[in-house]
C-alpha positions as CSV (number, residue, x, y, z in Angstrom):
1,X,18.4,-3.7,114.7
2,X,17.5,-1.1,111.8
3,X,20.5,-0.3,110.4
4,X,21.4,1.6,107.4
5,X,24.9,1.2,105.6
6,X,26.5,3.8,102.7
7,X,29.7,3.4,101.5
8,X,31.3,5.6,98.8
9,X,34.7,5.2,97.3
10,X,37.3,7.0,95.0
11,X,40.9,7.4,93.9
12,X,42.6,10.3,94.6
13,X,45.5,11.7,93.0
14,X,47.1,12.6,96.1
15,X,49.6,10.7,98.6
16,X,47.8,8.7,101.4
17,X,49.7,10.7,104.1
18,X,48.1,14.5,102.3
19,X,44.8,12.8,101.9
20,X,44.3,11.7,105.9
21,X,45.7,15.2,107.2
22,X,43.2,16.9,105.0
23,X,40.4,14.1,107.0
24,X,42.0,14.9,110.1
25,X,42.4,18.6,110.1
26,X,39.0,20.1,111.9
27,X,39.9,23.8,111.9
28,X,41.2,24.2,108.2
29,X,41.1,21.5,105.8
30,X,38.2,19.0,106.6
31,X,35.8,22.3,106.7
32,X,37.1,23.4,103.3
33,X,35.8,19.9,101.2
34,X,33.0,19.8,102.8
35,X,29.7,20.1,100.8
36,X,27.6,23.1,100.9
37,X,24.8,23.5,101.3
38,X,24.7,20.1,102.8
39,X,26.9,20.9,105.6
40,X,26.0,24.2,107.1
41,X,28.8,25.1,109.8
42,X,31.5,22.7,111.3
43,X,32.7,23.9,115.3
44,X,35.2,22.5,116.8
45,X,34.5,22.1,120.8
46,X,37.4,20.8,121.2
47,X,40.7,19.3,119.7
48,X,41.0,19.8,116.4
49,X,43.3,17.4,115.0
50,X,42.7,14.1,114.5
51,X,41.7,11.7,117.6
52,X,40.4,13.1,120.7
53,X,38.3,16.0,118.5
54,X,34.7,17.2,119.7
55,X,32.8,18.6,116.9
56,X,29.3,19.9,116.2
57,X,28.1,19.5,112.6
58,X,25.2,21.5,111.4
59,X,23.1,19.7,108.2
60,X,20.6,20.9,105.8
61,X,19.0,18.2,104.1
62,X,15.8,18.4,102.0
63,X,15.4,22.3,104.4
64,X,15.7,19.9,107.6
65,X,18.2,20.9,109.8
66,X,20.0,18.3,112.3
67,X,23.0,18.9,114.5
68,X,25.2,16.2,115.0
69,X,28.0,16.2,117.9
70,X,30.8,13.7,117.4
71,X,34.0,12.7,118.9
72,X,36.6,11.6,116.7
73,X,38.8,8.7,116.7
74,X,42.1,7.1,115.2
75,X,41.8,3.0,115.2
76,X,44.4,3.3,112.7
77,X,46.5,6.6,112.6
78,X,47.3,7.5,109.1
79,X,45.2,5.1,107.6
80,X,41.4,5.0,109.5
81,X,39.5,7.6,111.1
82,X,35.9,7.7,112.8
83,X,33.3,10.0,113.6
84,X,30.8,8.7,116.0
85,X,27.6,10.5,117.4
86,X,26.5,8.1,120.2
87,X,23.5,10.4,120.8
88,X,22.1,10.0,116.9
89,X,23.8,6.3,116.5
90,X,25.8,7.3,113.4
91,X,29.5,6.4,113.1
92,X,31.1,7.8,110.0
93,X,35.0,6.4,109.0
94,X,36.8,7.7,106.2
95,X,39.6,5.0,105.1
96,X,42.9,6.1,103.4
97,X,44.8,3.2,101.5
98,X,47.4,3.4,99.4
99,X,47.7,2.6,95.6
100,X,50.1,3.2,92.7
101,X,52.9,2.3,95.1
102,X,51.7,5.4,97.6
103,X,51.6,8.0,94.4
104,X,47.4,8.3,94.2
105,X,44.9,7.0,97.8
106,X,41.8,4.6,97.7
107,X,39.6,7.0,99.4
108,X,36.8,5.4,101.0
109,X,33.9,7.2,103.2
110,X,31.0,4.8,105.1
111,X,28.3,5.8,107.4
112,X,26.5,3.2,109.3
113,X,23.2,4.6,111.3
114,X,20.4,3.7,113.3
115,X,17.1,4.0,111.7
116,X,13.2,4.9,113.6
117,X,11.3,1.6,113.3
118,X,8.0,1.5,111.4
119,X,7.2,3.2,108.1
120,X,9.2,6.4,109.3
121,X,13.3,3.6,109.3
122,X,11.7,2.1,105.9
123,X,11.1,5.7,104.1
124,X,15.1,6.5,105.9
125,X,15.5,3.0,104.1
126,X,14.6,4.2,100.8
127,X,16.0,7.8,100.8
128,X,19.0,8.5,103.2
129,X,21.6,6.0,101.1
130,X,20.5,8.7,97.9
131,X,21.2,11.9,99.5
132,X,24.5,10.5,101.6
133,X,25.5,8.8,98.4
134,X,25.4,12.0,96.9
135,X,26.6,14.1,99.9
136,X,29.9,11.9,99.8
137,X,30.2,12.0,96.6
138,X,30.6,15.4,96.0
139,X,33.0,15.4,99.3
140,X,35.2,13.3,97.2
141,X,35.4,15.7,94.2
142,X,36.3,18.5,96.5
143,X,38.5,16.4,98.1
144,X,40.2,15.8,94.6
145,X,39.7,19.9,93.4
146,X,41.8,20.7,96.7
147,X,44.5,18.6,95.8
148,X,44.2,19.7,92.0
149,X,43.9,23.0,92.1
150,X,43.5,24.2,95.8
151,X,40.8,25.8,97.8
């Protein structure tokens, strides 16, 4: 199968606990770190906290824009949550663990996708781990500004 895996990590000075209900907030918080231009609108179809959410993300990558409707999910409340477009086979996770006895989080976000077969999955190969790299990147840092100094 063409797969592509990205994983980005960071510590943030935050308690596990703050750092997950930003993640699992869909209406307030989660919008609020996310990257723009990158991430064009957010819309909650349903839910809205946490497992159980429908959401439509709207992208902008390299002018290319690409909606992607996922469901959310909670293997492990507090500590794991998922993002998974069947449609688009992309499941996104953002991982919470807790360092400095619980004071500061090991955030960690990883996207696994399918990719096209042909030249078309090896140029996805080549660029897509880049620009997510990037994209989550930058999620982190606003993740850390909005427990720094607030959004």
């Amino acid at each position: 199968m063409n797969q592509l895996h990205v994983e980005v990590s960071e510590v943030i000075e935050a308690r596990p606990e703050e750092v997950y209900a930003v993640f699992a907030d869909y209406r307030m918080s989660h919008p609020a770190i996310l990257p723009k231009p990158y991430f064009a609108k957010l819309i909650v179809k349903e839910g809205g906290k946490g497992a159980g959410t429908n959401v439509d993300v709207h992208m902008i990558i390299y002018g290319m824009k690409r909606v992607f409707h996922q469901m959310v999910s909670e293997p492990e409340p507090g500590r794991v949550l998922v993002e998974t477009d069947a449609g688009a086979g992309v499941i996104t996770t953002f991982t919470v663990d807790p360092i400095d006895s619980g004071r500061q989080s090991q955030v960690t976000i990883t996207t696994i996708s399918r990719t096209s077969p042909g030249l078309q999955g090896l140029i996805e190969k080549m660029f897509q781990p880049f620009v997510l790299r990037r994209i989550y990147k930058e999620e982190l840092r606003l993740l850390a500004d909005y427990f720094q100094h607030g959004l």
